[in-house]
mmCIF file of the N, C-alpha and C atoms, coordinates in Angstrom:
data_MODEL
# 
_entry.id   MODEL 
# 
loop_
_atom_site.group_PDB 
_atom_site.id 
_atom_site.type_symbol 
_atom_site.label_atom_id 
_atom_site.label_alt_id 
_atom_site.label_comp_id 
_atom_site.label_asym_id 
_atom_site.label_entity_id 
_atom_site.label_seq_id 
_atom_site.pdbx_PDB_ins_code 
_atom_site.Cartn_x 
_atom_site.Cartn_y 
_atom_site.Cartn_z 
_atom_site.occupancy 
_atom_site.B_iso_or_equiv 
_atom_site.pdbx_formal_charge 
_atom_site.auth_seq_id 
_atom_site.auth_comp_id 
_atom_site.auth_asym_id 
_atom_site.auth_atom_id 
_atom_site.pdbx_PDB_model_num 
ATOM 1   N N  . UNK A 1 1  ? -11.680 -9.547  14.560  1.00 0.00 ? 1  UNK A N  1 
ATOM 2   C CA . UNK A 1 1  ? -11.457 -8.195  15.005  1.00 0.00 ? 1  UNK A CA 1 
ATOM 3   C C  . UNK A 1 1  ? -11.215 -7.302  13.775  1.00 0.00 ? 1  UNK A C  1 
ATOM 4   N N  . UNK A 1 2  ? -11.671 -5.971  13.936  1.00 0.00 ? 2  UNK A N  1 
ATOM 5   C CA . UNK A 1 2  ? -11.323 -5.147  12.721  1.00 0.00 ? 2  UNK A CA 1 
ATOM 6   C C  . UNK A 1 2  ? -10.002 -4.310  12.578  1.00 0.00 ? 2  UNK A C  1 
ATOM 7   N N  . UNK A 1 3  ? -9.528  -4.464  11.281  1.00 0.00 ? 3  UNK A N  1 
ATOM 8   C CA . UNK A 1 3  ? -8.054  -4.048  10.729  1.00 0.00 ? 3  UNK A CA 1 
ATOM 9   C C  . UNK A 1 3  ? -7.690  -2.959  11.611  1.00 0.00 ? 3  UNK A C  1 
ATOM 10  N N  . UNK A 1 4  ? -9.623  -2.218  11.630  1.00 0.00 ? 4  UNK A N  1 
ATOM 11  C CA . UNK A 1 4  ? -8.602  -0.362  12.606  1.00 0.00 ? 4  UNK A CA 1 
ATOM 12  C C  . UNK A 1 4  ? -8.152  -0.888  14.084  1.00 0.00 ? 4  UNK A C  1 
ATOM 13  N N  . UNK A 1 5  ? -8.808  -1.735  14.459  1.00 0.00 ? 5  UNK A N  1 
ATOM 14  C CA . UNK A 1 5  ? -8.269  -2.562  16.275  1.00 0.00 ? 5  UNK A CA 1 
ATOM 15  C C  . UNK A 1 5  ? -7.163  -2.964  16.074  1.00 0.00 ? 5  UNK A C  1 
ATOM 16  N N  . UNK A 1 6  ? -6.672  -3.639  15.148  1.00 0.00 ? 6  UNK A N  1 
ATOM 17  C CA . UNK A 1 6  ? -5.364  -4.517  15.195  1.00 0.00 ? 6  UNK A CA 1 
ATOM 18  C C  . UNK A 1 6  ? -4.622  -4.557  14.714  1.00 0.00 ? 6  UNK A C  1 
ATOM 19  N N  . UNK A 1 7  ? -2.987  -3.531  15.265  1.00 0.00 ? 7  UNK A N  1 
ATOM 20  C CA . UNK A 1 7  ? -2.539  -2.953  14.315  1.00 0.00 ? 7  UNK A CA 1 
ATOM 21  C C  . UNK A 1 7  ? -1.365  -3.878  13.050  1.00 0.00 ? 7  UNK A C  1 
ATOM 22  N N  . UNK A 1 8  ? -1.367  -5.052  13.774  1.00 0.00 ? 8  UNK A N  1 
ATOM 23  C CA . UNK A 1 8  ? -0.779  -6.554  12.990  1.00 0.00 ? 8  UNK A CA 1 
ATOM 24  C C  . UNK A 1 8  ? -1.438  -6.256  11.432  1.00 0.00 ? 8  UNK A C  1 
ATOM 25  N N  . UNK A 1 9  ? -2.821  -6.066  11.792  1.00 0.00 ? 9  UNK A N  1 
ATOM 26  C CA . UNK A 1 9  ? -3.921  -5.890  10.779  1.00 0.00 ? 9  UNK A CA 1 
ATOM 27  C C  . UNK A 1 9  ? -3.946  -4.730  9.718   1.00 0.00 ? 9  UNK A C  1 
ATOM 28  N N  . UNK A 1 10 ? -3.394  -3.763  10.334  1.00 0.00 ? 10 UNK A N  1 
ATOM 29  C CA . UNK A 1 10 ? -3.692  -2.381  9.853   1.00 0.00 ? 10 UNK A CA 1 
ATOM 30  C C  . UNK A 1 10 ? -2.746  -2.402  9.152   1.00 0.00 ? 10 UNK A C  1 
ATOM 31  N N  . UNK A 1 11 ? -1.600  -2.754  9.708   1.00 0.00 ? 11 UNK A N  1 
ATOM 32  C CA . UNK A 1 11 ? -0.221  -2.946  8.918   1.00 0.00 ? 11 UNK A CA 1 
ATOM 33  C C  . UNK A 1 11 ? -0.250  -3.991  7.631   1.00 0.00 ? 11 UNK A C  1 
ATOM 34  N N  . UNK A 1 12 ? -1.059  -4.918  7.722   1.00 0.00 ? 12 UNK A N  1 
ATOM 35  C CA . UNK A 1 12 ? -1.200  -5.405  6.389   1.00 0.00 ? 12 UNK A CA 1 
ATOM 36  C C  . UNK A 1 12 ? -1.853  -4.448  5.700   1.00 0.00 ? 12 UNK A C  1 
ATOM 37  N N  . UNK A 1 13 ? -2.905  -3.911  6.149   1.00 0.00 ? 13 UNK A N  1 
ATOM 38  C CA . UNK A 1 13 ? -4.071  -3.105  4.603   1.00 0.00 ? 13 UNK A CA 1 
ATOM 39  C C  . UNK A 1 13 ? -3.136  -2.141  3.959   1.00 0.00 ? 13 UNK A C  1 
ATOM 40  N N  . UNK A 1 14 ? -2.422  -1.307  5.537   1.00 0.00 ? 14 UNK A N  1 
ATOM 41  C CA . UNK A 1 14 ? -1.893  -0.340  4.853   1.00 0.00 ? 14 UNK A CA 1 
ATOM 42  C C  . UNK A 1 14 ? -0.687  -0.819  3.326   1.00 0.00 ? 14 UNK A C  1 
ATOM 43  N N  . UNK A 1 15 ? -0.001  -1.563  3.719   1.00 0.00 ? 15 UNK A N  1 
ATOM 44  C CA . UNK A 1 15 ? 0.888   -2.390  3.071   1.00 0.00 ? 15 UNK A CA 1 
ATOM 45  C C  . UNK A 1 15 ? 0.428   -2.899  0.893   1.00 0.00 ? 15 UNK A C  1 
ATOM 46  N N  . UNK A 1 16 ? -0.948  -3.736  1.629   1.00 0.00 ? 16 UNK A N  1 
ATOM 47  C CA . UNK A 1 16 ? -1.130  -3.901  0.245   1.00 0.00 ? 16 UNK A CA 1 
ATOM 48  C C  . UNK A 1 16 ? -1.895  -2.215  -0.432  1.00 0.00 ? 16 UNK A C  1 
ATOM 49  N N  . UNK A 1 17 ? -2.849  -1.545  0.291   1.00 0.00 ? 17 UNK A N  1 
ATOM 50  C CA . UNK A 1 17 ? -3.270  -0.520  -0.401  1.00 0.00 ? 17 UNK A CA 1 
ATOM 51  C C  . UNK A 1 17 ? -2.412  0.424   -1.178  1.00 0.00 ? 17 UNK A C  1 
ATOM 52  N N  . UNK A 1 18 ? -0.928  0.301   -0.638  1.00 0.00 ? 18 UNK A N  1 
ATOM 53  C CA . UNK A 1 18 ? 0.488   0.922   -1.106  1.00 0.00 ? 18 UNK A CA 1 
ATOM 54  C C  . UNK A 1 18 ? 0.889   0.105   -2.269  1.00 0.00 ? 18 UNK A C  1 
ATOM 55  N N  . UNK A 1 19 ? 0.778   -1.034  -2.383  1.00 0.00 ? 19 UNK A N  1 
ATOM 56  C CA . UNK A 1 19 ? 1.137   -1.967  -3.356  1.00 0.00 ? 19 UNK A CA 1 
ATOM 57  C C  . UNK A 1 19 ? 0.047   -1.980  -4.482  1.00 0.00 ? 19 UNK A C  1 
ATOM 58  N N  . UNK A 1 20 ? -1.101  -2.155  -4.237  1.00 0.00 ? 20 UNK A N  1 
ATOM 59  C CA . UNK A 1 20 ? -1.997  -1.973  -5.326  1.00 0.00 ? 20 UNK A CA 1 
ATOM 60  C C  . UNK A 1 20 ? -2.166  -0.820  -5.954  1.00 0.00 ? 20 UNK A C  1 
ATOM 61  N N  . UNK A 1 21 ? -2.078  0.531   -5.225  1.00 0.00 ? 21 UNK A N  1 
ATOM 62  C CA . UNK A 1 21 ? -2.049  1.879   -6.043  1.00 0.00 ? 21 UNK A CA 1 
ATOM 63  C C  . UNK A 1 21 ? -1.056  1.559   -6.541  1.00 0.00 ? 21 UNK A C  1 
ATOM 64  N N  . UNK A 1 22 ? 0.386   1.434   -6.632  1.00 0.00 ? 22 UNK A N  1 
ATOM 65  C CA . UNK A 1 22 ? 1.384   1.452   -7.363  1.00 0.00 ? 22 UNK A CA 1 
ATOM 66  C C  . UNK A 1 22 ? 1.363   1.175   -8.835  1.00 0.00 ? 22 UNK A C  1 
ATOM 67  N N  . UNK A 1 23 ? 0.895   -0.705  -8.208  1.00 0.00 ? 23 UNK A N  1 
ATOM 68  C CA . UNK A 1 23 ? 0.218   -1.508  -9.226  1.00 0.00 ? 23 UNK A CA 1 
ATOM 69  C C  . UNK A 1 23 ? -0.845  -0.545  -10.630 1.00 0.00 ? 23 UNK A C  1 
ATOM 70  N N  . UNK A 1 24 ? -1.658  -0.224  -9.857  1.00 0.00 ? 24 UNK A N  1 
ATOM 71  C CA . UNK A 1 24 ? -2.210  0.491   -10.782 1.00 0.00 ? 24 UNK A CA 1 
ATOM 72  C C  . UNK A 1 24 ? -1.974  1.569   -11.432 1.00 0.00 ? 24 UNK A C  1 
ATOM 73  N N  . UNK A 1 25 ? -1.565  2.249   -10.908 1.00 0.00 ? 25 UNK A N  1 
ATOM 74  C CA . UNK A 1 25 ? -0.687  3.549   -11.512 1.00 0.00 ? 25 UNK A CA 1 
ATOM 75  C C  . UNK A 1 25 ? -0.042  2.941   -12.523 1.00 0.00 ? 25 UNK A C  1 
ATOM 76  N N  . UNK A 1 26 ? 1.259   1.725   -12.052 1.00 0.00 ? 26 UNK A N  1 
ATOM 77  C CA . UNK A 1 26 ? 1.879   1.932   -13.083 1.00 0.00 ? 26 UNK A CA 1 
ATOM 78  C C  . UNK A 1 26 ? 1.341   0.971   -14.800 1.00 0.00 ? 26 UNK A C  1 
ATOM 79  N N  . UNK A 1 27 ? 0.092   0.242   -14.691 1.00 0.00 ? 27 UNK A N  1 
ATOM 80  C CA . UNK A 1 27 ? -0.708  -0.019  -15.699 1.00 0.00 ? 27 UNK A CA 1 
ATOM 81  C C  . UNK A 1 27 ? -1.861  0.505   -16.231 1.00 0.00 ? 27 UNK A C  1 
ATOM 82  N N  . UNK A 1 28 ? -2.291  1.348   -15.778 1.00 0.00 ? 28 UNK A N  1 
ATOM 83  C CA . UNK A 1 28 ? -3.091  2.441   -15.765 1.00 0.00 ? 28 UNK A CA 1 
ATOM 84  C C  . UNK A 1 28 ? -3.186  3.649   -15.271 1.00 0.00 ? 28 UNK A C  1 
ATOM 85  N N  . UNK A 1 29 ? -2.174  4.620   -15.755 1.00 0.00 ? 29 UNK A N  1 
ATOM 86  C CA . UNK A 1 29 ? -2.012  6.153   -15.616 1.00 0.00 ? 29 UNK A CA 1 
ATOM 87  C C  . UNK A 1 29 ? -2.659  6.945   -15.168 1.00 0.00 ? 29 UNK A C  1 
ATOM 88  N N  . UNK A 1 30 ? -4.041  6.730   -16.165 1.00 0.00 ? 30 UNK A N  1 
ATOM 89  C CA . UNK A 1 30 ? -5.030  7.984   -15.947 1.00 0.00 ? 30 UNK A CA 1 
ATOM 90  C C  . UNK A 1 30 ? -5.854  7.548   -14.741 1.00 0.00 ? 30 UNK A C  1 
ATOM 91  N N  . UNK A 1 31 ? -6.203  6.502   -14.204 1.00 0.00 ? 31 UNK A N  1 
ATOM 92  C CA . UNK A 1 31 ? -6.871  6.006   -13.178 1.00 0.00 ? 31 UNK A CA 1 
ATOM 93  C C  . UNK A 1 31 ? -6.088  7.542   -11.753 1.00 0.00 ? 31 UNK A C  1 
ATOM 94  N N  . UNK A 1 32 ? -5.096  7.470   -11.657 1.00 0.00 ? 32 UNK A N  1 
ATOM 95  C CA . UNK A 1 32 ? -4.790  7.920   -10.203 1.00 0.00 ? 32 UNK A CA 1 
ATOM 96  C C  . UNK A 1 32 ? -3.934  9.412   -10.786 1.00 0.00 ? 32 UNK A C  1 
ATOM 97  N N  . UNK A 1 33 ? -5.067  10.415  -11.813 1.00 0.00 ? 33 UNK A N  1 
ATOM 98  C CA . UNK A 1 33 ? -3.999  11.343  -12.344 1.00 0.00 ? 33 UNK A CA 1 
ATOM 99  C C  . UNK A 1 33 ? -4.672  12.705  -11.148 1.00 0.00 ? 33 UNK A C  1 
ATOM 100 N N  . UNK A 1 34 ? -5.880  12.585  -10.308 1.00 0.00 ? 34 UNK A N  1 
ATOM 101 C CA . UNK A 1 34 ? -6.033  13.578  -9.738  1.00 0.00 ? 34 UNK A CA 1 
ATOM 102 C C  . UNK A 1 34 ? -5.523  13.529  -8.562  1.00 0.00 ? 34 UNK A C  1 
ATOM 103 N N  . UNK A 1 35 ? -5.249  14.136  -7.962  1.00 0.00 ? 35 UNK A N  1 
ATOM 104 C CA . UNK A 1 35 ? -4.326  14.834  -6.968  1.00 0.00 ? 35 UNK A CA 1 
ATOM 105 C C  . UNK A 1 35 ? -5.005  14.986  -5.546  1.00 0.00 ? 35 UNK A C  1 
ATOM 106 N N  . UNK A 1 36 ? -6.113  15.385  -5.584  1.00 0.00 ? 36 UNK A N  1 
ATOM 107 C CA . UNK A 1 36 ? -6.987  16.116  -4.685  1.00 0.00 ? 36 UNK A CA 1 
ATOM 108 C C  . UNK A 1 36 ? -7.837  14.753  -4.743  1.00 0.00 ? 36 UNK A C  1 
ATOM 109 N N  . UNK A 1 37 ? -9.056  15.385  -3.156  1.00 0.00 ? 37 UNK A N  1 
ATOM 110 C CA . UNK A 1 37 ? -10.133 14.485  -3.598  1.00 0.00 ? 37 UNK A CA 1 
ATOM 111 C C  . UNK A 1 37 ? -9.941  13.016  -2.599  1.00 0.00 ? 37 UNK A C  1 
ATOM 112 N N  . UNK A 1 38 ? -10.772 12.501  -2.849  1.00 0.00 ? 38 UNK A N  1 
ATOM 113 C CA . UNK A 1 38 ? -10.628 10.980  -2.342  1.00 0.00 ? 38 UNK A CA 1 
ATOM 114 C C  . UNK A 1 38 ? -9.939  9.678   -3.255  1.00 0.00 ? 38 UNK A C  1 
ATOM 115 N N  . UNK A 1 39 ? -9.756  10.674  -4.330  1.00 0.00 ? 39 UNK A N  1 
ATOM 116 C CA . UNK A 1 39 ? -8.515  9.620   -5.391  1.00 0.00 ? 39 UNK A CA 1 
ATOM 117 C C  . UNK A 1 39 ? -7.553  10.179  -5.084  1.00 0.00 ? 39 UNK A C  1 
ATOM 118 N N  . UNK A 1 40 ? -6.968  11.210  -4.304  1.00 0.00 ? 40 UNK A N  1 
ATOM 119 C CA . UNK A 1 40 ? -5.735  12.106  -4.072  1.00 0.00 ? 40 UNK A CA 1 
ATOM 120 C C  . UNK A 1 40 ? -5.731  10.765  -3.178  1.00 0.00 ? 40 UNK A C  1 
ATOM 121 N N  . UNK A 1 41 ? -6.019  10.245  -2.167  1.00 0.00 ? 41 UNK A N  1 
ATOM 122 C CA . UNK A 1 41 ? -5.325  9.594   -1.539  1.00 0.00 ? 41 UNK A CA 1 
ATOM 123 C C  . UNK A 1 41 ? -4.551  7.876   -2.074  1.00 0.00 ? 41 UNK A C  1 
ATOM 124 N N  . UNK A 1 42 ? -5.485  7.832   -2.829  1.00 0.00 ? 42 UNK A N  1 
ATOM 125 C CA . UNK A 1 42 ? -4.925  6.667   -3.827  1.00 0.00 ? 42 UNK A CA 1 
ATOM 126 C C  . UNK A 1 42 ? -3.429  7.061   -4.228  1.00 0.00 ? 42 UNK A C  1 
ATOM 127 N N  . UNK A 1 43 ? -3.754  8.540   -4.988  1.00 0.00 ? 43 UNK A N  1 
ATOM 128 C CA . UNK A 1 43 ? -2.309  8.707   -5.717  1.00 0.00 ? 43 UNK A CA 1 
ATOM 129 C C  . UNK A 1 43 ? -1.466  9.077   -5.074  1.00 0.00 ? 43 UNK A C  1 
ATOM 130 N N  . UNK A 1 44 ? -1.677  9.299   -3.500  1.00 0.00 ? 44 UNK A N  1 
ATOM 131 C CA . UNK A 1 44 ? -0.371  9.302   -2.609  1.00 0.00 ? 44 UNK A CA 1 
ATOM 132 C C  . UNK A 1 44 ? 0.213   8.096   -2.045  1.00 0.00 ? 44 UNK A C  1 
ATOM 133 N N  . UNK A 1 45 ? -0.919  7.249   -1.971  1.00 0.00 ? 45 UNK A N  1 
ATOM 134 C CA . UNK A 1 45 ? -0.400  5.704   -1.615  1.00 0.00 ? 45 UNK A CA 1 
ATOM 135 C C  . UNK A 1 45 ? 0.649   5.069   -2.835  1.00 0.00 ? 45 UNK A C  1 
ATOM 136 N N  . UNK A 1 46 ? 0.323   5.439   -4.085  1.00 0.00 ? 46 UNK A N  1 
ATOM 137 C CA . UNK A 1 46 ? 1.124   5.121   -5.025  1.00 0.00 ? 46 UNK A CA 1 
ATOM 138 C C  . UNK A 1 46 ? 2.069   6.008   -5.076  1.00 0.00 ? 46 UNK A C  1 
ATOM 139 N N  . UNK A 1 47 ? 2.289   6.969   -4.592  1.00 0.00 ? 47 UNK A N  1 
ATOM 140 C CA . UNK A 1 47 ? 3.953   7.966   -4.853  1.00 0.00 ? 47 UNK A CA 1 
ATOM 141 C C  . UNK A 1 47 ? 4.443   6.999   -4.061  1.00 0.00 ? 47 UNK A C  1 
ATOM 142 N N  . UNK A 1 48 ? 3.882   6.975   -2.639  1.00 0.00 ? 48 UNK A N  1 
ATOM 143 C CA . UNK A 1 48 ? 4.547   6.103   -1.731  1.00 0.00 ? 48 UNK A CA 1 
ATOM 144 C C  . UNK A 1 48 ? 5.521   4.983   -2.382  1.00 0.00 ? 48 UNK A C  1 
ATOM 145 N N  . UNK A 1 49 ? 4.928   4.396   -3.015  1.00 0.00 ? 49 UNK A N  1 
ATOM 146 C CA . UNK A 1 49 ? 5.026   2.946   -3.498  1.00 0.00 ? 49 UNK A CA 1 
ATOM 147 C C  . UNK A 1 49 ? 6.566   3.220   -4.633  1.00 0.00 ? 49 UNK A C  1 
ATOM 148 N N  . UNK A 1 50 ? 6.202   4.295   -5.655  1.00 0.00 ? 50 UNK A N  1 
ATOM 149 C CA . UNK A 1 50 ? 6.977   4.540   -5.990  1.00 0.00 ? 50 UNK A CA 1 
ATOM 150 C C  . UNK A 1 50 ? 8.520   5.033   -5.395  1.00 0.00 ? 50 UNK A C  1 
ATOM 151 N N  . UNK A 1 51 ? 8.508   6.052   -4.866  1.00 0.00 ? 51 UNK A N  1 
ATOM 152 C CA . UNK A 1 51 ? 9.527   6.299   -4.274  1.00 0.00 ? 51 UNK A CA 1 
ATOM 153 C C  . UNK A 1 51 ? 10.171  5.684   -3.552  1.00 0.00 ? 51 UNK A C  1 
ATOM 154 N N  . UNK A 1 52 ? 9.366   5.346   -2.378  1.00 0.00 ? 52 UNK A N  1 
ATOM 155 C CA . UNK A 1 52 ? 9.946   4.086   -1.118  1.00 0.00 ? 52 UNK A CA 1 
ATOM 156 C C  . UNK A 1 52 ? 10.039  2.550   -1.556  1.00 0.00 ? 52 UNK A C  1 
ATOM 157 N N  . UNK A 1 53 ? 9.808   2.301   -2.949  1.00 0.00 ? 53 UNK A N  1 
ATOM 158 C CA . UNK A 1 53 ? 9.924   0.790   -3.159  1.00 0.00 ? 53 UNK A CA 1 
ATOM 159 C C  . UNK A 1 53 ? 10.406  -0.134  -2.559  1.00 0.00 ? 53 UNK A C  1 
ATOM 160 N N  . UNK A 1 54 ? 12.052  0.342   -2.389  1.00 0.00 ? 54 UNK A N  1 
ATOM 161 C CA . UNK A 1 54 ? 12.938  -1.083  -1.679  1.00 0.00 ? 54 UNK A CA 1 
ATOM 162 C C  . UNK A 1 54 ? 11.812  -1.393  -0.193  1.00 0.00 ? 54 UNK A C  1 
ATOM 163 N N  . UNK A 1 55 ? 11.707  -0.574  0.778   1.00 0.00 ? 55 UNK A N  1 
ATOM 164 C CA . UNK A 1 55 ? 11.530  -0.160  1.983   1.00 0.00 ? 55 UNK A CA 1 
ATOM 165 C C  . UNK A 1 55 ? 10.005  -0.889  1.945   1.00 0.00 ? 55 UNK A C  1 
ATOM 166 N N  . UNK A 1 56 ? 9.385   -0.585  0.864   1.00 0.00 ? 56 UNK A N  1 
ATOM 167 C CA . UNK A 1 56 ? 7.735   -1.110  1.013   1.00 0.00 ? 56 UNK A CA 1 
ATOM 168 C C  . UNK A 1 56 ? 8.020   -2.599  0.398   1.00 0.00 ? 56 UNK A C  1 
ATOM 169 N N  . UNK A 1 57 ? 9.132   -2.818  -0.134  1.00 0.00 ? 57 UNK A N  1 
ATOM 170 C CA . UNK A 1 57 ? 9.233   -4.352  -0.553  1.00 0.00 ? 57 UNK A CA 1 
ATOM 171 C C  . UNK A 1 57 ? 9.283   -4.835  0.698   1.00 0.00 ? 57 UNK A C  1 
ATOM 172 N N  . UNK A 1 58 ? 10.641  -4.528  0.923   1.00 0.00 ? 58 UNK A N  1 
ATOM 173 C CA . UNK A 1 58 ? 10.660  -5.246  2.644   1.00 0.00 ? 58 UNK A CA 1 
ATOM 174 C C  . UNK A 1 58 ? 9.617   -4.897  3.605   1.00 0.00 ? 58 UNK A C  1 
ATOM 175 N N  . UNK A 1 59 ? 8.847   -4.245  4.058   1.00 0.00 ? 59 UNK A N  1 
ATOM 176 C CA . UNK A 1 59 ? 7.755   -4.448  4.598   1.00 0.00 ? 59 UNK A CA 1 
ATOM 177 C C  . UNK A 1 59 ? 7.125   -5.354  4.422   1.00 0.00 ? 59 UNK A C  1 
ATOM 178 N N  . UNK A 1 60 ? 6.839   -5.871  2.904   1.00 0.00 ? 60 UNK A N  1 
ATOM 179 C CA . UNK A 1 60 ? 5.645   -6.778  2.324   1.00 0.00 ? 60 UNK A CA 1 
ATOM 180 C C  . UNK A 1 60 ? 6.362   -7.831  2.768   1.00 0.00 ? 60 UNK A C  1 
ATOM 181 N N  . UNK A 1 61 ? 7.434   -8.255  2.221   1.00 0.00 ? 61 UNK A N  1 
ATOM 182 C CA . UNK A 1 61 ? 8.442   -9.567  2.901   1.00 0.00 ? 61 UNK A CA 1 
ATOM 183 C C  . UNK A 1 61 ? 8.355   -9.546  4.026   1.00 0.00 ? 61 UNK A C  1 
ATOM 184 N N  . UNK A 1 62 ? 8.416   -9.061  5.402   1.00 0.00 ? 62 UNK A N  1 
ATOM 185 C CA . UNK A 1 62 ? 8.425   -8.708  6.361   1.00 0.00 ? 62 UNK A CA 1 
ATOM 186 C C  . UNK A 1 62 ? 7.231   -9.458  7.043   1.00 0.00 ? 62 UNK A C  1 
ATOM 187 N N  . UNK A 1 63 ? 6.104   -8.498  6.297   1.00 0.00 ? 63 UNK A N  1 
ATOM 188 C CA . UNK A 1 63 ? 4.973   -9.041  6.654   1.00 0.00 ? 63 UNK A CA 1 
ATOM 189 C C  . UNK A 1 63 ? 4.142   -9.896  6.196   1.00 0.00 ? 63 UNK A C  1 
ATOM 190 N N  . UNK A 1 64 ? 4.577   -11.192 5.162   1.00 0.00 ? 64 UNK A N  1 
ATOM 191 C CA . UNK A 1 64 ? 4.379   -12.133 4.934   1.00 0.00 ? 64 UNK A CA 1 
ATOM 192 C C  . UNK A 1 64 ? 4.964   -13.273 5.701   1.00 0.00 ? 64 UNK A C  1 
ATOM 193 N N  . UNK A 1 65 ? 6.334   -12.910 6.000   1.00 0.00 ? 65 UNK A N  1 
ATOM 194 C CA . UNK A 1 65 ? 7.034   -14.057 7.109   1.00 0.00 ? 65 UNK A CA 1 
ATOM 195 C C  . UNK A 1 65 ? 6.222   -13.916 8.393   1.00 0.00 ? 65 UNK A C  1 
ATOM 196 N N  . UNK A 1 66 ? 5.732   -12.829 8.761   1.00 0.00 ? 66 UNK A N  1 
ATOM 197 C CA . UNK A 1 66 ? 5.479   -12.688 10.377  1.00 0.00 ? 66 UNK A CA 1 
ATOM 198 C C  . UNK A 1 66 ? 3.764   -13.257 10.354  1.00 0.00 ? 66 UNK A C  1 
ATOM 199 N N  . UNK A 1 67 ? 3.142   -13.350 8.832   1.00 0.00 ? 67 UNK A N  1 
ATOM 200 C CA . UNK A 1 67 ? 1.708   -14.108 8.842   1.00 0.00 ? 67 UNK A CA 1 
ATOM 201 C C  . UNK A 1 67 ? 1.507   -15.372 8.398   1.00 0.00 ? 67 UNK A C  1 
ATOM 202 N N  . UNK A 1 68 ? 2.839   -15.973 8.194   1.00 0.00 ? 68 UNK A N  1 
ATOM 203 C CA . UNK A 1 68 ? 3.316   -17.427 7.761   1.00 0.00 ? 68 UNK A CA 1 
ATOM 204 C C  . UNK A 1 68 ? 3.477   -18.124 9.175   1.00 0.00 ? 68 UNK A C  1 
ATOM 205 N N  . UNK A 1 69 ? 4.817   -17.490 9.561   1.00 0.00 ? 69 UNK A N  1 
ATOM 206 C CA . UNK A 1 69 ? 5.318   -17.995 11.048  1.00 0.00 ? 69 UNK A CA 1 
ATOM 207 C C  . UNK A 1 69 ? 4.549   -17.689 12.244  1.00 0.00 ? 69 UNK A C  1 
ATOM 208 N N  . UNK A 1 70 ? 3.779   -16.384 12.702  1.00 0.00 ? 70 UNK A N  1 
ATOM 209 C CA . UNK A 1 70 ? 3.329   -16.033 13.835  1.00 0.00 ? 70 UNK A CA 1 
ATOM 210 C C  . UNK A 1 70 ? 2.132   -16.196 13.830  1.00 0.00 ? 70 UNK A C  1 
# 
């Protein structure tokens, strides 16, 4: 089934796509420096990441136990 059907699913992409912009941002700067655009959304997934860290940690923990166990 596809990630947009299932939101078990969706909740992972969204999850790592928050984690990998971060990721990248914070080893490569200039990659996510525009704002606007269809990289604007990259570099909002990474503010995300930044700001909300604890909160997107535990999500990721969260949602690694519930694709281990369930």
């Amino acid at each position: 089934m596809s990630a947009l059907f299932n939101f078990h699913s969706f909740l992972t992409v969204v999850l790592l796509v928050i984690c990998t912009c971060t990721f990248l941002k914070m080893q490569f700067p200039t990659i996510l420096e525009q704002k606007t655009g269809f990289r604007g959304f990259f570099w909002k997934a990474a503010r995300i990441g930044e700001r909300l860290s604890p909160w997107v940690a535990a999500g990721c923990f969260t949602m690694g136990v519930s694709i281990i166990f369930f």
